[in-house]
C-alpha positions as CSV (number, residue, x, y, z in Angstrom):
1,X,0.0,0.0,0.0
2,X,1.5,3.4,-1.0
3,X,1.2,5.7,1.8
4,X,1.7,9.6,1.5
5,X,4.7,11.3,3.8
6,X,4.8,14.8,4.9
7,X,7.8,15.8,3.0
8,X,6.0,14.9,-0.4
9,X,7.3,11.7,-1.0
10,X,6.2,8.3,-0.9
11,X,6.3,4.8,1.5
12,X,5.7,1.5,-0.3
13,X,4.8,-1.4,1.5
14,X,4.9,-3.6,-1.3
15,X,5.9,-7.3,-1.9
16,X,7.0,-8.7,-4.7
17,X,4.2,-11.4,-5.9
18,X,6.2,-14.0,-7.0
19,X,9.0,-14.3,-3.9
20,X,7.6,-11.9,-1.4
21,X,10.5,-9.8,-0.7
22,X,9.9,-6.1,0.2
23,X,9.9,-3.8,-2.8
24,X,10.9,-0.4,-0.2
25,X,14.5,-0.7,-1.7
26,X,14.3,-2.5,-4.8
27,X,15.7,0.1,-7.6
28,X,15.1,-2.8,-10.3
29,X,11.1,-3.5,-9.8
30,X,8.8,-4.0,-12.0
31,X,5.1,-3.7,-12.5
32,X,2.8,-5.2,-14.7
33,X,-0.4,-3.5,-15.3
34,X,-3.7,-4.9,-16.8
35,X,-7.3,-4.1,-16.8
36,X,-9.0,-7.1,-15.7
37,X,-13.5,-6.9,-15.3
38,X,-13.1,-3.3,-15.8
39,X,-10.4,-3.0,-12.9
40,X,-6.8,-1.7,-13.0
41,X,-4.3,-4.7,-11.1
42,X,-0.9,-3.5,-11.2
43,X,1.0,-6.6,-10.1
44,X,4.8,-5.8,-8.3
45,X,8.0,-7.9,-9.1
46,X,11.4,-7.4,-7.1
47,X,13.3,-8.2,-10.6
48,X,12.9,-8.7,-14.4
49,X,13.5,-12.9,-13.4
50,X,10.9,-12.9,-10.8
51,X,8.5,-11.4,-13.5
52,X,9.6,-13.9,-16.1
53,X,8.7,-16.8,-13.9
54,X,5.6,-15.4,-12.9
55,X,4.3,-15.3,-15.9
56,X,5.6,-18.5,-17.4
């Protein structure tokens, strides 16, 4: 969940989907973003390999 901090920035307390580990410090994430029953799902990834196995 992306929380809003006084100084303008951001928090993100989000886990990649496919091993789970934190996203907060990940500078190579990735996010895959579909429209699914007329709803945006933006799905998180740690790393281009966790994103390739996801979606194998």
């Amino acid at each position: 969940m992306r929380t809003c901090r006084t100084d303008g920035g951001t928090t993100d307390g989000r886990d990649c989907r496919m091993c789970g580990e934190s996203l907060a410090d990940t500078p190579d994430q990735r996010v895959l973003t579909a429209v699914e029953d007329g709803t945006v799902v933006h799905r998180y990834f740690c790393s281009d390999d966790c994103l390739e196995r996801w979606s194998a």
